[in-house]
C-alpha positions in Angstrom: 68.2 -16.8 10.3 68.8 -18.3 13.9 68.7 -14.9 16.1 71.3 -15.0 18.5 69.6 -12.5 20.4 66.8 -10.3 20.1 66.3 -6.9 20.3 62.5 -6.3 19.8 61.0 -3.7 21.6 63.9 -1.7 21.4 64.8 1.4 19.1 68.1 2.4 17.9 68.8 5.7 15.9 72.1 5.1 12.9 73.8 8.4 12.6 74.7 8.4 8.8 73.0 4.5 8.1 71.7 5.6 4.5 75.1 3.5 3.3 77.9 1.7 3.9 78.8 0.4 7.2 75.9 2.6 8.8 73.3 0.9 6.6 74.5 -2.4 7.5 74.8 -1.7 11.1 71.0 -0.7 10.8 70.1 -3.9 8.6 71.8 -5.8 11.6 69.4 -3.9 14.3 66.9 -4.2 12.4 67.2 -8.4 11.6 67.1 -8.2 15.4 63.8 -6.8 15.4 65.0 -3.7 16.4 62.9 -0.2 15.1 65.4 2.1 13.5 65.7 5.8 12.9 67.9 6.1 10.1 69.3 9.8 10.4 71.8 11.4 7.6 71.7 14.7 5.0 70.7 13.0 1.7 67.1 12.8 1.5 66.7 10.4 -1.1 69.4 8.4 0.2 67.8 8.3 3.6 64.4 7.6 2.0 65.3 4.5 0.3 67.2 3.1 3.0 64.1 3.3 5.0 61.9 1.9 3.1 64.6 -0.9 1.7 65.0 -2.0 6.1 61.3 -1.8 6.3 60.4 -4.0 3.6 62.7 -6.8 4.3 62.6 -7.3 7.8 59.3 -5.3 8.5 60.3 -3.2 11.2 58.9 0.3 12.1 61.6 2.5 9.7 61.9 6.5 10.4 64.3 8.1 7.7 65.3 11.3 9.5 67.0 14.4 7.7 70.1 16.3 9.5 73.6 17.5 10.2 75.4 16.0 13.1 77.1 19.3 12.9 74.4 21.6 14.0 73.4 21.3 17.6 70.0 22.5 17.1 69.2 19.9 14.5 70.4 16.9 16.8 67.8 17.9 19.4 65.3 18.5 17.1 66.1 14.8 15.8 66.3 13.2 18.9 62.6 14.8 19.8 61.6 13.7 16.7 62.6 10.2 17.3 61.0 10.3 21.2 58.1 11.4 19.2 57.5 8.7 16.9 59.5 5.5 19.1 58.3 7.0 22.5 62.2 5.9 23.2 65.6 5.2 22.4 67.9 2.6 23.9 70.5 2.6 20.8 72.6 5.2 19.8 75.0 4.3 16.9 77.2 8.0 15.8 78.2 6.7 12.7 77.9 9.8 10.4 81.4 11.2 8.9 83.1 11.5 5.9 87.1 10.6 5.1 88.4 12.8 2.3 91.7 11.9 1.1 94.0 13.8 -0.5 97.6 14.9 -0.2 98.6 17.3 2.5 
C-alpha cells in the first residue's frame, strides 16, 4: 500500500479498538507504522485484536484492560502505556456503547 503519510515512531492509544470502527481506526494507525495500545473491557476481545494488528502489519501491539468510566483505571492505563511506549502522541476516545430501545 502507497502510504500517504507515515506515522512511525509514534504511539497512539484506541479507547474501545477491540471492534468495530475502533479496531479499524487502530488497523489504520497501525498500517501507518504507528505502535498502538489497544485499551477496552473484554479481555479476549482486546487480546485478539492485539495480536491480529501485530501480526499483519508487525507493529509493537499492547492490549490494555479498563473502564473509561473509572478515573483511577484511566491513569493507571495511561502509566501503563508511558511504561511500555515511553510516550503517547495519539489519543483516539473511542470506547461507548449505543443501546437502543424505546423510551
Amino acid at each position: 500500500m502507497n502510504r500517504l503519510f507515515s506515522l512511525e515512531g509514534k504511539v497512539a492509544i484506541v479507547t474501545g479498538g477491540n471492534g468495530g470502527i475502533g479496531k479499524g481506526v487502530a488497523q489504520g494507525f497501525a498500517a501507518m507504522g504507528a505502535d498502538i495500545a489497544i485499551v477496552a473491557r473484554n479481555q479476549e476481545k482486546t487480546d485478539s485484536a492485539a495480536e491480529e494488528i501485530r501480526s499483519e502489519f508487525g507493529v509493537r501491539v499492547q492490549g490494555v484492560v479498563f473502564d473509561v468510566a473509572r478515573e483511577e483505571q484511566v491513569r493507571k492505563m495511561a502509566a501503563g502505556v508511558l511504561d511500555e511506549f515511553g510516550r503517547i502522541d495519539i489519543l483516539v476516545n473511542n470506547a461507548g456503547i449505543n443501546i437502543r430501545k424505546m423510551p
